[in-house]
C-alpha positions in Angstrom: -14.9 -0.2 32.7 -12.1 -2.3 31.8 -8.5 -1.2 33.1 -6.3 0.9 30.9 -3.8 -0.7 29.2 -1.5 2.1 28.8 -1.3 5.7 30.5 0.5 8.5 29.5 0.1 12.3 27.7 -0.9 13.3 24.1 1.2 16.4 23.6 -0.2 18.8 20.8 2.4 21.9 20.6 3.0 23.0 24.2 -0.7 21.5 25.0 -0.5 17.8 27.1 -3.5 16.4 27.7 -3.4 13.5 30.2 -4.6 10.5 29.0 -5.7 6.6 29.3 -5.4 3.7 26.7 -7.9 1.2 26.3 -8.5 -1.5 23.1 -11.6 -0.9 21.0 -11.8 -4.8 19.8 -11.2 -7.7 21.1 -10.7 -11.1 19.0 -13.5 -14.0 19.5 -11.2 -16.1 17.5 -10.6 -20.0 20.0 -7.2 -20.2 21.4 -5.1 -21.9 23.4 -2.6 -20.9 26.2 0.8 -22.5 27.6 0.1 -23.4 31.2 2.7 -24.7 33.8 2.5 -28.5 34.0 2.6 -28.3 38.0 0.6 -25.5 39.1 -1.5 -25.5 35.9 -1.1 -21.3 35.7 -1.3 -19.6 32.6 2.4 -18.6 31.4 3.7 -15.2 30.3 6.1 -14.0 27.7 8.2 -11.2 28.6 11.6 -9.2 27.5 14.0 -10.3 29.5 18.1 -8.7 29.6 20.0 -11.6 30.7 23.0 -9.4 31.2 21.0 -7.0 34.0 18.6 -9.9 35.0 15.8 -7.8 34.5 12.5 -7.1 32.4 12.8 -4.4 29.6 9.8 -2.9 29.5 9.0 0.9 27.1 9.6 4.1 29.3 8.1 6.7 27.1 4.7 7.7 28.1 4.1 10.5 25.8 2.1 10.4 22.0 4.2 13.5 20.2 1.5 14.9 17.4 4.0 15.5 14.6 1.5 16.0 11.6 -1.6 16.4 10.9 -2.9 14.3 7.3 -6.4 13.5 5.4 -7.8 10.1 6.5 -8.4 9.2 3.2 -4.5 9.3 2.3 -3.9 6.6 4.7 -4.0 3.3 3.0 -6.1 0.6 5.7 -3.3 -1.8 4.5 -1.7 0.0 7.0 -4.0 0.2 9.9 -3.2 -2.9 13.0 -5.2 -2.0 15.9 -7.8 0.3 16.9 -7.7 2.0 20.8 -10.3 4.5 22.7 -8.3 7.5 24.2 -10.2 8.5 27.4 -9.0 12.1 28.9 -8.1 12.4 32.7 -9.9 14.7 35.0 -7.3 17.3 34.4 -7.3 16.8 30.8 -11.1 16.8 29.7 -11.1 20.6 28.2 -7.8 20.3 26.0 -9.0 16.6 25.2 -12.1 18.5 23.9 -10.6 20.8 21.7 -8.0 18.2 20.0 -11.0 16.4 19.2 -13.5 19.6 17.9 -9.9 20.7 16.0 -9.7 17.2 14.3 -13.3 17.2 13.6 -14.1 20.3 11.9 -11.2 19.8 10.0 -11.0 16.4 9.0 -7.1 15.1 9.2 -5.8 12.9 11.8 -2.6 13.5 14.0 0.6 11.3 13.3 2.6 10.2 16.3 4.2 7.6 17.7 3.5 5.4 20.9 6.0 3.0 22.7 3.2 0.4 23.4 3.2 -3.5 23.7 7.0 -3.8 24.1 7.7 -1.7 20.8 7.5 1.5 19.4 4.6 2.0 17.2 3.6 4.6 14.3 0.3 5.9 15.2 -2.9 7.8 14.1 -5.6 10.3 16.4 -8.5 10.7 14.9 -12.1 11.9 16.2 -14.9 9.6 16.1 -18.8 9.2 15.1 -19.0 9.1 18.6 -17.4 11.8 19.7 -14.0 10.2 21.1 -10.9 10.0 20.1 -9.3 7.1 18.5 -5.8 6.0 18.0 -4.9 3.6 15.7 -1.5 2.1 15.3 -0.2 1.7 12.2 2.1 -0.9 10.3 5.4 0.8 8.9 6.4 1.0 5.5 8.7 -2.0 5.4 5.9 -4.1 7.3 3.4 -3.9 4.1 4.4 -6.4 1.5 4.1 -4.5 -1.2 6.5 -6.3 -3.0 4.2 -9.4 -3.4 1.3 -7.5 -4.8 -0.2 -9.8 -7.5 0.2 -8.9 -11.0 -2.5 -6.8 -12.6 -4.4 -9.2 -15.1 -3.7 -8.0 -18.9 -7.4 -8.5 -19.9 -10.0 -6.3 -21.9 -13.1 -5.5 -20.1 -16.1 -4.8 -22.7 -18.5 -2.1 -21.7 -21.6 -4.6 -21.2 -19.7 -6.5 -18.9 -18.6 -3.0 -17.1 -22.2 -1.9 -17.3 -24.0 -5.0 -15.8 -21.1 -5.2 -13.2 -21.8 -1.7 -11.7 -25.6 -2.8 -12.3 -25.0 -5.3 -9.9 -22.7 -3.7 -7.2 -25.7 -0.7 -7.2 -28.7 -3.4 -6.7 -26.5 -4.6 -3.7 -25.6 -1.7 -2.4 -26.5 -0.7 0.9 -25.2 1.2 4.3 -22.8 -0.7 6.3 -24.3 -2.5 9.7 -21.8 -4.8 11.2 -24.7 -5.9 13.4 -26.0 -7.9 10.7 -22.7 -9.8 10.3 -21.9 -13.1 12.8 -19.0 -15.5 13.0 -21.0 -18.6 12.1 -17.3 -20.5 11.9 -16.6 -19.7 15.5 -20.2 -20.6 16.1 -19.9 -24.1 14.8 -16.3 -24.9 16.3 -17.9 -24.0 19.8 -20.7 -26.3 19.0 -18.3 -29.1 17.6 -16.6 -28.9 20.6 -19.4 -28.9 23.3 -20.3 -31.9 21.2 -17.0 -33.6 21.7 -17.2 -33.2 25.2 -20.2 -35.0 25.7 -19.3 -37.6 24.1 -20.4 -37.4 20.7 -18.9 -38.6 17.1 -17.7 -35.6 15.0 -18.6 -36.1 11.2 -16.5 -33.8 8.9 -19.3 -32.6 6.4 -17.9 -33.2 2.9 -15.6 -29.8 1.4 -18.1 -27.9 -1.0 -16.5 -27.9 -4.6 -14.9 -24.3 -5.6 -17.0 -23.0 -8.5 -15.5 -23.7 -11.8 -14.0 -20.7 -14.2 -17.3 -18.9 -15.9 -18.2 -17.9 -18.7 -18.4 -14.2 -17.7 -21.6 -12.7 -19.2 -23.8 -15.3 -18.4 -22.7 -15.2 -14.4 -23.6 -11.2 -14.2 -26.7 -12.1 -15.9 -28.0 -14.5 -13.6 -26.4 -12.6 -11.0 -28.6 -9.6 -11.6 -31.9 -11.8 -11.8 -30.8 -13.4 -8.5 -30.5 -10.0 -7.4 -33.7 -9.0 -8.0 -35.2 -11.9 -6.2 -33.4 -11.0 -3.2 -30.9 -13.7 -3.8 -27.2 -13.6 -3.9 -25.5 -17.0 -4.6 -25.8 -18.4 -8.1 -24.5 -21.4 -10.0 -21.4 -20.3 -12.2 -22.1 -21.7 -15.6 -18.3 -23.1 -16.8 -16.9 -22.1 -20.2 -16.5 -24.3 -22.9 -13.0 -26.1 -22.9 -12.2 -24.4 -26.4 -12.8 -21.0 -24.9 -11.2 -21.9 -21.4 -7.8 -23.0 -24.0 -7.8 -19.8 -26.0 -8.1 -17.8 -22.8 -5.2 -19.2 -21.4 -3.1 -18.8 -24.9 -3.3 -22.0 -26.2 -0.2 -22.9 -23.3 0.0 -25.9 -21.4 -0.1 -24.5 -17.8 -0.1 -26.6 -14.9 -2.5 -27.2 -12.6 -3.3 -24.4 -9.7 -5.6 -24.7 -7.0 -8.5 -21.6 -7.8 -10.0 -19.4 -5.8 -13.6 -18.0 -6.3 -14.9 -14.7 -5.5 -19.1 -14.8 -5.4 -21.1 -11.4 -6.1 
């Protein structure tokens, strides 16, 4: 069992339940870390006072409940990082009920925690698994909601709608991360095993983005690709008349596109 990175007490009305922090994910991503040049030792930041000489670390070690709110009213724009709550020996039976109360109610509990050198908004919740989570939480003036992309001022037609949802119900299917992998990660480990011994790294040519389609021909081969168990299909491009009249008959200037494949 890994050690816990934060220990402290949830407190749920005059209840305190005795508790232990650990993280629930961990990032595969390839780093790389600042090391002293003499002794070759990994460095650390930290928050230091130069006027006391001293590290300033967070001294609250309690998670206040404040409110209790539906999961679903919670944006995940706003979700950062997800943490396992383990209970202390003393704590195990009001750990319990927390958990059956959020449960058979479905809500989580609001609260904050001073954790990583900062105060952070937070959310309990139970899990599948019978354990509570916390999850902290971005605040309001973190979420760039102010950059939110325009909505695009188009008509959808009703075949378009109706072969759409056509194809998001042929693909649909229950969520198992299991069958996901990070095949980047994969082949940057491999690129770099290669390196090491030696070997000539040969950049493989950048695939061409898929030009702007000509809608109801892409859903339609999309669905047939569908049914043959295949996802990826070849966008067919619109006509340069039509590609002109869709974009008002204005001289725009060039953009780099971005393609989204279903």
């Amino acid at each position: 069992m890994p050690r816990p990175i934060w220990k402290g007490a949830i407190t749920f009305g005059m209840i305190s339940i005795p508790v232990k922090l650990f993280g629930a994910t961990e990032s595969k991503d390839l780093a790389f870390n600042n090391l002293h040049k003499e002794c070759k030792s990994r460095l650390k930041q930290k928050r230091w006072c130069p006027v006391d000489d001293r590290e300033v670390l967070p001294s609250k070690h309690t998670i206040e409940l404040t409110s209790f709110v539906q999961q679903v009213e919670i944006d995940p724009v706003y979700f950062e990082r997800t943490y396992y709550l383990e209970p202390e020996q003393i704590g195990a039976k009001p750990y319990a009920l927390l958990l059956r109360a959020l449960k058979t109610k479905q809500v989580s509990a609001v609260a904050k925690i001073a954790l990583r050198n900062k105060e952070s908004l937070c959310v309990i919740r139970a899990s599948e698994n019978n354990v509570l989570m916390l999850e902290t939480l971005y605040y309001p003036d973190e979420v760039r909601t102010a950059d939110l992309p325009a909505t695009p001022d188009v008509m959808v037609s009703q075949p378009e709608l109706a072969m759409a949802l056509s194809l998001v119900e042929m693909l649909q299917e229950p969520f198992d991360p299991k069958q996901y992998s990070d095949n980047y990660r994969m082949a940057l480990l491999d690129m770099i095993e290669a390196k090491r011994n030696g070997q000539e790294i040969v950049a493989p040519p950048e695939a061409p983005l898929p030009q702007t389609v000509d809608l109801m021909a892409a859903l339609k081969a999309s669905l047939e690709a569908a049914k043959k168990g295949k996802v990826g299909v070849e966008p067919t491009p619109i006509a340069a008349k039509d590609a002109k009249a869709a974009a008002g008959d204005k001289d725009e200037p060039e953009t780099e596109e971005l393609a989204v494949a279903f």
